[in-house]
N, C-alpha and C positions, 0 to 999 in steps of 0.2 A: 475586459475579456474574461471569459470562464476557462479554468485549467482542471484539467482532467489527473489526478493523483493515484494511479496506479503501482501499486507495489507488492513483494511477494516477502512473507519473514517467517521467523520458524514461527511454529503454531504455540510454542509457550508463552512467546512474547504479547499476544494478543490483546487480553486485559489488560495490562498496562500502558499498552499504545492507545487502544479506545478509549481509556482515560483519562490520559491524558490531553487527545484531541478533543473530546467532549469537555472537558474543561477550560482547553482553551478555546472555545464557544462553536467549534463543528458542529453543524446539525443533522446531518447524515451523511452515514457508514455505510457501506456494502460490503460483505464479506465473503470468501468461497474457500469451499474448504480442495485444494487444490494436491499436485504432486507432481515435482519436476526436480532437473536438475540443473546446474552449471557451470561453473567449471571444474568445480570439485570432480563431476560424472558421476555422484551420489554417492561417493564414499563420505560418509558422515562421522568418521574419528580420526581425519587428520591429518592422513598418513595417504600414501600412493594411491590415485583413483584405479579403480578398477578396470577392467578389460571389458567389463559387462557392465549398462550402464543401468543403475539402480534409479527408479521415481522414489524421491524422500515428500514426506507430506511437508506443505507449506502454508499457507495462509492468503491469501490472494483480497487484499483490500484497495477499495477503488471509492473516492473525495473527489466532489467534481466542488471548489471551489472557487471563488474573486481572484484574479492575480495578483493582487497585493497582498495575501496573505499564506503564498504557496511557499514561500521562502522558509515562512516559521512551519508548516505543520511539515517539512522536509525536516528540516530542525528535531524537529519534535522526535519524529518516526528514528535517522539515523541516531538520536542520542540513547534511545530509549532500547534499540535493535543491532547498534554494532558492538562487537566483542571482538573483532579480528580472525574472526574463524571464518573458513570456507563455509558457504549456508547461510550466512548474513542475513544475506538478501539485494534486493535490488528494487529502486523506483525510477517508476517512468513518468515525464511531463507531458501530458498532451494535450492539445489548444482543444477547446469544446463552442464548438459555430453557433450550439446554442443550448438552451432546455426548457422544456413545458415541463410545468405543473400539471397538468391531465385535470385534476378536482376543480381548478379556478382556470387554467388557462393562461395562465401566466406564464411571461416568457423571459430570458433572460436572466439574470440576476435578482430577479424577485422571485424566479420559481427555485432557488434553491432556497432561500431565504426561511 
């Protein structure tokens, strides 16, 4: 089954995440350049969220890969993205029923391939 790798991190983190997942042999990324909050409510230094809630820019990257290798590129994302700080970020797992390749037609696990 194909899993759907959605997650949100600060925007510095970027290059080093896509690095890393393209080296550990990811073949395509999707990026958005995004802006949200949670539970901080957008205060971004630490201290008490605010009464007003502030959109912080984020990074929004989305990995539709094999399920046996969602474990590692989760690995990957959290080791490369947590500091303990509100703004972290967050990833989500989600089951993918399927994918074409559109150019060949291919379906399944060979269209991401």
């Amino acid at each position: 089954m194909l899993r759907k790798i959605e997650c949100f991190i600060q925007p510095f983190k970027l290059d080093e995440v896509k690095d890393a997942l393209l080296d550990a042999g990811i073949r395509g990324i999707s990026v958005s350049e995004v802006k949200g909050f949670g539970e901080q409510r957008g205060c971004d230094d630490g201290g008490k969220p605010n009464k007003a809630v502030e959109f912080l820019p984020k990074i929004k990257m989305e990995i539709v890969v094999e399920e046996e290798v969602v474990d590692d590129v989760i690995k990957t994302i959290v080791k490369l993205t947590k500091n303990g700080d509100f703004g972290s970020g967050k990833i989500f797992v989600i089951p993918v029923e399927d994918a074409i390749r559109i150019r060949t037609e291919e379906s399944g696990k060979s269209a991401i391939m």
